[in-house]
C-alpha positions in Angstrom: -47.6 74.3 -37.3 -45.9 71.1 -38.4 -45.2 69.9 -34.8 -48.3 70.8 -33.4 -50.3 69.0 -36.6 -47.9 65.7 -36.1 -48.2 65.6 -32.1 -52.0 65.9 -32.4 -51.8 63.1 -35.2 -49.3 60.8 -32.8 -52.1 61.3 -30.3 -54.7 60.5 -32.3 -53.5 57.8 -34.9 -50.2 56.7 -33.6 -47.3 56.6 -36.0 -46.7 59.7 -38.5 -43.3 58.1 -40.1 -45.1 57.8 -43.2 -47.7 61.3 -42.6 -46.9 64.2 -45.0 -47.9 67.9 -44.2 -50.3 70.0 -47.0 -51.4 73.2 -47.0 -54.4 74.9 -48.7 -54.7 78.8 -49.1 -57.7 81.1 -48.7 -58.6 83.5 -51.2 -60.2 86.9 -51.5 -61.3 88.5 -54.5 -60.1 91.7 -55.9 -63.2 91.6 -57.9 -65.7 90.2 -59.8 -68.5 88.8 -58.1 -71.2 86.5 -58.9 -70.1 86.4 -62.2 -68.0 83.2 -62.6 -71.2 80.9 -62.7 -72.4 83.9 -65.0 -69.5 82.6 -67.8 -67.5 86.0 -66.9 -64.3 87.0 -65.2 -63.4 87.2 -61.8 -60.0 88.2 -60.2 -58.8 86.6 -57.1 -55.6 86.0 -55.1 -54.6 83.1 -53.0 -53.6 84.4 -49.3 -50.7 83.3 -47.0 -53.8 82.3 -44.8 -55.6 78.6 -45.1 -55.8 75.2 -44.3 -52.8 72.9 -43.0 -53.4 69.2 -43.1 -51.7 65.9 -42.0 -52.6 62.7 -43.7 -51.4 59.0 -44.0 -52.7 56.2 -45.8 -54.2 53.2 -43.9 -54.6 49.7 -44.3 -58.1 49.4 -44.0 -61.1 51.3 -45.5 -61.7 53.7 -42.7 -61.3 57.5 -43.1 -60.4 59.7 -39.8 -60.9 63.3 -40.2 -59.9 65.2 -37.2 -60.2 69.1 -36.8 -58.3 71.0 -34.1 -60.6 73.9 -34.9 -63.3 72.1 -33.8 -62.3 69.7 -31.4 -65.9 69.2 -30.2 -67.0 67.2 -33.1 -63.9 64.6 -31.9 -62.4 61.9 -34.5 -65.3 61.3 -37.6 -64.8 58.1 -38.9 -66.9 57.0 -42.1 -65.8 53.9 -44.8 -65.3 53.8 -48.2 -68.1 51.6 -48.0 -70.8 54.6 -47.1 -69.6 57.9 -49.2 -73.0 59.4 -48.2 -73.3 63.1 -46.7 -74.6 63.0 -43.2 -75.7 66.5 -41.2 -74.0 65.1 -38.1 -70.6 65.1 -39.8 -70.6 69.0 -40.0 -67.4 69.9 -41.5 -66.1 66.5 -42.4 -68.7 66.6 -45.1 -66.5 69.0 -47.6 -63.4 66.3 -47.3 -65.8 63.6 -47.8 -67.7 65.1 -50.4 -64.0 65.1 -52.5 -63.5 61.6 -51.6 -67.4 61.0 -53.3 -66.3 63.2 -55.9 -62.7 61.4 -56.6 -64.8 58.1 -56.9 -67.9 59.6 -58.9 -64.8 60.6 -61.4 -63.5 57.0 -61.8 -60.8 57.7 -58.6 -61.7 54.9 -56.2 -59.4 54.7 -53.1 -58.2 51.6 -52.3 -57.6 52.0 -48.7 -59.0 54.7 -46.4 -56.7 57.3 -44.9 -56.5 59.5 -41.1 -56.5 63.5 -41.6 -56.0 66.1 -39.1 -56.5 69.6 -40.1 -55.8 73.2 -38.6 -56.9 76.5 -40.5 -56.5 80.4 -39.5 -59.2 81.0 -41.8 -62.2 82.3 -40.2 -65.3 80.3 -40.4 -67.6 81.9 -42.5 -66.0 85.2 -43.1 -66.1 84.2 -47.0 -62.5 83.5 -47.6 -63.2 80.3 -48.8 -62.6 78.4 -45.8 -64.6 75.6 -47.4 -63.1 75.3 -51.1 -59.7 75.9 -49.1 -60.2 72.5 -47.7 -61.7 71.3 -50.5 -58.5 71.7 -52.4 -56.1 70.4 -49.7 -58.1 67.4 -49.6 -57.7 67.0 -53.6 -53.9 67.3 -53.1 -53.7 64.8 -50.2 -55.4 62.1 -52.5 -53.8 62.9 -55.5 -50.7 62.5 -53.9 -51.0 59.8 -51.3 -52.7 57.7 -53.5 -50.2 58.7 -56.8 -52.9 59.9 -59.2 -50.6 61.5 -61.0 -53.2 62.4 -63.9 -55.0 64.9 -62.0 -53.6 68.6 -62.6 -54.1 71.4 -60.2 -57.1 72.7 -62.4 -58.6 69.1 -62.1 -58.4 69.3 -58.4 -60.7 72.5 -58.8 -63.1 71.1 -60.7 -63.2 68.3 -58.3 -63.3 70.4 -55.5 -66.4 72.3 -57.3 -68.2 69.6 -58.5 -68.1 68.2 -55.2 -69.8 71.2 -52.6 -72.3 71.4 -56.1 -73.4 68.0 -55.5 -72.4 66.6 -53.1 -73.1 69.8 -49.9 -75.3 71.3 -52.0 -73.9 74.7 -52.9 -74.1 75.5 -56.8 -71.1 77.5 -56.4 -69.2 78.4 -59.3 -65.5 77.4 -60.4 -63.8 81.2 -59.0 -62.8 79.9 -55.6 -61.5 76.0 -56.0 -59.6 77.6 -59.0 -58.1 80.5 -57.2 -57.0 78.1 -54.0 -55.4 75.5 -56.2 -53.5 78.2 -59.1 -52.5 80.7 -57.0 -49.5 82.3 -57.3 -47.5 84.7 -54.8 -47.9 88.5 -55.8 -50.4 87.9 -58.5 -54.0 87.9 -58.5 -55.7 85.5 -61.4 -57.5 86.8 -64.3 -59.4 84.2 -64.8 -62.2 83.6 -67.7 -64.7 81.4 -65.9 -66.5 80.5 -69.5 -62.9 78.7 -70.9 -60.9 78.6 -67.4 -58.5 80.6 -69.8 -56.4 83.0 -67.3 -53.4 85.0 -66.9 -51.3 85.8 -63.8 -51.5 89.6 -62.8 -48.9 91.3 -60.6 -50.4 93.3 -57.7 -48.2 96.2 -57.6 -49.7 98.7 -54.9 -46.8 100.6 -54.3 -47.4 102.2 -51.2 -50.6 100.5 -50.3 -51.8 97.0 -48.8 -55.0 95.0 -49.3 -57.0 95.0 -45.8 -59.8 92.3 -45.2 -62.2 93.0 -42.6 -64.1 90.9 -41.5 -67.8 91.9 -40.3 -68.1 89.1 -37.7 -71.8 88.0 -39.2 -71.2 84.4 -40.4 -73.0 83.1 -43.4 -73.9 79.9 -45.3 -74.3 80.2 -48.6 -76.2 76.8 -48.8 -78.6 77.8 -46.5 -78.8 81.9 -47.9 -79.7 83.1 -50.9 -77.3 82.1 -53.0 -78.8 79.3 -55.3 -81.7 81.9 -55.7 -79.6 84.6 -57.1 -78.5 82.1 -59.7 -81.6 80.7 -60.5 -82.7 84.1 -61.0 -79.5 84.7 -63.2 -80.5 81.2 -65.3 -83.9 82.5 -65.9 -82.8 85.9 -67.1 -80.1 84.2 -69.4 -82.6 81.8 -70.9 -85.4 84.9 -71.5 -82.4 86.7 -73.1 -80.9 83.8 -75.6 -84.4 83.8 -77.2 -83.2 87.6 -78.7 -79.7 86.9 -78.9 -77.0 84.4 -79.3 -75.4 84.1 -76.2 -73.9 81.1 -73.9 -74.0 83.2 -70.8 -74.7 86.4 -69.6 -70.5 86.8 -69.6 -71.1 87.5 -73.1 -72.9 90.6 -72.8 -71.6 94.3 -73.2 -73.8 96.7 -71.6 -75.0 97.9 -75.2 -76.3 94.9 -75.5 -77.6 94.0 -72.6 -79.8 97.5 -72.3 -81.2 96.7 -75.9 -82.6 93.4 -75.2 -83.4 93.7 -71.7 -86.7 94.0 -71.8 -87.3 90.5 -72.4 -86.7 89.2 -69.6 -90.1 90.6 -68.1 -88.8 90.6 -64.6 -87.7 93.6 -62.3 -85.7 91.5 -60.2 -84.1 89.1 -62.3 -82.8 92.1 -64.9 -81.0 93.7 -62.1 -79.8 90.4 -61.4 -79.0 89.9 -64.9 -77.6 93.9 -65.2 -75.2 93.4 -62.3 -73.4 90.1 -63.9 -73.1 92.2 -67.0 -72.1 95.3 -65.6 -69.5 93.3 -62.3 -68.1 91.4 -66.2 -66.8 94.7 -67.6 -66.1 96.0 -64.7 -63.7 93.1 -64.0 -61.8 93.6 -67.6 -61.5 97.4 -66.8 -60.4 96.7 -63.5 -57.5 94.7 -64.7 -56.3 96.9 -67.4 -56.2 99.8 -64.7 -53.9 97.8 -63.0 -51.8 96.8 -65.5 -51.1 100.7 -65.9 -50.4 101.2 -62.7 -54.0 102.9 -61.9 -54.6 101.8 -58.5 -57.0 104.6 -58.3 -59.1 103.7 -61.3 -58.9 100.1 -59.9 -60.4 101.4 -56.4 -63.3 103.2 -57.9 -64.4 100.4 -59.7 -64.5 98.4 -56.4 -66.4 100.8 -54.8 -69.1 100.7 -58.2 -68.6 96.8 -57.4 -70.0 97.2 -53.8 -73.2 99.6 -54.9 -73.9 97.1 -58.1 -73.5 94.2 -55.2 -75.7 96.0 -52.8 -78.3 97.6 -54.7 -78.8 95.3 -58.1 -77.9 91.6 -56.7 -78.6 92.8 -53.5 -76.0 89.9 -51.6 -75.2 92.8 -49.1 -76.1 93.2 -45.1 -76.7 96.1 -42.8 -73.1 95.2 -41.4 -71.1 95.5 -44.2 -72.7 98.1 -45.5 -71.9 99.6 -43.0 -68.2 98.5 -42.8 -67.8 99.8 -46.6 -69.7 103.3 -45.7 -66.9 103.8 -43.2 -64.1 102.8 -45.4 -65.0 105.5 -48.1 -65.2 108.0 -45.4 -61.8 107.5 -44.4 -58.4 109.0 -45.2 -56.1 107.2 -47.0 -58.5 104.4 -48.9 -58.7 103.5 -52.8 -61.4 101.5 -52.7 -63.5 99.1 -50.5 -66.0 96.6 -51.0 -67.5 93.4 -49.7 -66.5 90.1 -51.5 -66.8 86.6 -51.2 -70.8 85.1 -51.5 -72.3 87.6 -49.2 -74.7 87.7 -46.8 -72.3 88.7 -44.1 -68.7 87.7 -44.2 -65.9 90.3 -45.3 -65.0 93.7 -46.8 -61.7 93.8 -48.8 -59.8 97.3 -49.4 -56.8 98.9 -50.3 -55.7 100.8 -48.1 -52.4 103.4 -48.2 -49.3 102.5 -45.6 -49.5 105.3 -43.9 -53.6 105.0 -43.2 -53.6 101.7 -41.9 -53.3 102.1 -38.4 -56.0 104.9 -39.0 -58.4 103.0 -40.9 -58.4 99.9 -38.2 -58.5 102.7 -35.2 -61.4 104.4 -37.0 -63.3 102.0 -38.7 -62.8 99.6 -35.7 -64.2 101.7 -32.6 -67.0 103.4 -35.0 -68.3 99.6 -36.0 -68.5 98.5 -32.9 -70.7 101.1 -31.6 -73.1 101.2 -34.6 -73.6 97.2 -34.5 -72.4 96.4 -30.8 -69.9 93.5 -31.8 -65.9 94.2 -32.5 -64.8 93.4 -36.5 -61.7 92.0 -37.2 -59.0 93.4 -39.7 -56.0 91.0 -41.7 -53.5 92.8 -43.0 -53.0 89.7 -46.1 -50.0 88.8 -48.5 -50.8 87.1 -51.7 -49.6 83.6 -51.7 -48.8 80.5 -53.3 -51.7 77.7 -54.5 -52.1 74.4 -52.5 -49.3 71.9 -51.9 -47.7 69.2 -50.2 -45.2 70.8 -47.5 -43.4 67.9 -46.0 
């Protein structure tokens, strides 16, 4: 990947004596969903997939960014001059927004800087493909520039605060935190109220984690997402006025049933019950792991996927679908879609010796019920973002 990022950089920009080569994972989460801008836990993994990057400082106040995913949209050049999101920069708009953010922060580049990128994370598959390069940007300035201040959970934040303002997602911190801390073989427990966490060996013996992705492509700018925590806000704020709570993370069940009344909406208390419920859920889910439950650990993936479906409703005909099939098959723990929703990907875990099945099975019977092949990644856990080279 090196030679073909540096060629394609020669090309472009000339001289890469002085370019260094990044790389930025994608992440999937194991589970806890919609619940990290609810102040509960989530429990991702970095993958061995993401974002590579070359980059080299300039001498002028031009920035280049250059995709050789998508090579239509050419060289986009902005200045330091005009940080400003423009529609007809597409993609470039999540680098630049990190540049915006670096400066809203007090991080002003002094010179601008060329940037080609290549990813194998699909596009809207909801791996993160977009907090993925968020991060990799962060590490690129942070290290071409010598901020040396900036820690790897800064770079998240960054990264966060960024597509919040600046593309105009109001995600929360789970997927800029899980690209920049991950760590190979662990998933992150990760308290999204403190950004207290804990590394967690995945230990599935004789099974692997299998992503499949439904080929429906979402944006969670232009979906539903900012409504399903709007409608989470609004429950929250109904329910302080009964009891003392910063976020909904704080809730048990118990407590949640007692009071939930006043929130005097249908909709947003099953909202509010599923970030209660996915919370504990989360903590159980973790604890089975940690004693070698894996069983335990799929079943409450599989009450993750109803709770996603039926309560927060973030689910699709497709992946539906998808997960249906996965619980009918041979061989799986548990299944269930992750990431924003809307479309996007399933993630199970899957025994060795059902693999092959489950893709044969799952594969040929999807196709016919929704007329489009899905797509299957056998994933590793990897490392967090870094410079390569």
């Amino acid at each position: 990947m090196q030679e073909k990022l540096f060629e394609k950089f020669e090309e472009l920009f000339g001289d890469t004596s002085d370019a260094h080569l990044y790389f930025s994972p994608g992440r999937v989460n194991l589970i806890g969903e919609h619940t990290d801008y609810n102040g509960g836990h989530v429990f991702p993994c970095a993958l061995t997939i993401g974002t590579y990057g070359a980059a080299k400082k300039r001498n002028d106040n031009k920035i280049h960014f250059y995709s050789m995913n998508l090579d239509n949209f050419g060289v986009i050049e902005v200045t330091l001059k005009d940080l400003s999101y423009h529609a007809e920069y597409n993609w470039a708009n999540y680098p630049l927004g990190v540049v915006w953010a670096f400066a809203e922060k007090g991080y002003t580049l002094d010179t601008g800087f060329d940037m080609v990128i290549w990813g194998n994370i699909p596009n809207g598959s909801g791996l993160s493909s977009s907090a993925s390069l968020e991060v990799l940007t962060g590490v690129i300035l942070r290290d071409l520039y010598n901020i040396d201040a900036l820690t790897m959970t800064d770079l998240a934040l960054i990264g966060q605060y960024s597509e919040n303002n600046f593309n105009g997602c109001n995600c929360g911190i789970m997927d800029q935190f899980a690209v920049a801390m991950g760590k190979a073989d662990n998933a992150i427990f990760l308290d999204t109220s403190t950004l207290k966490f804990e590394y967690a060996p995945v230990k599935l013996k004789d099974a692997k984690i299998i992503i499949t992705n439904s080929k429906v492509k979402h944006s969670l700018v232009d979906s539903a997402y900012n409504t399903r925590r709007q409608e989470c806000a609004d429950a929250l704020a109904a329910l302080q006025t009964v009891v003392s709570i910063e976020s909904l993370g704080n809730l048990d069940m118990e407590t949640f049933e007692k009071y939930k009344s006043v929130i005097g909406d249908p909709i947003k208390e099953q909202r509010a019950k599923h970030a209660v419920a996915e919370n504990q859920r989360t903590i159980d889910a973790v604890a089975a792991l940690k004693e070698d439950n894996i069983e335990l650990f799929g079943q409450l993936m599989n009450q993750s996927h109803i709770s996603l479906r039926d309560d927060y409703e973030v689910s699709c005909e497709e992946i539906d679908i998808l997960v249906d099939l996965a619980w009918n098959t041979s061989g799986v723990i548990g299944s269930r879609i992750t990431g924003g929703g809307f479309g996007g990907c399933t993630v199970s875990i899957v025994k060795n010796d059902a693999i092959d099945t489950f893709i044969e099975t799952i594969g040929t019977a999807y196709k016919e019920k929704v007329g489009h092949e899905a797509e299957f990644y056998t994933v590793e856990i990897g490392d967090g973002a870094r410079r390569l080279v």
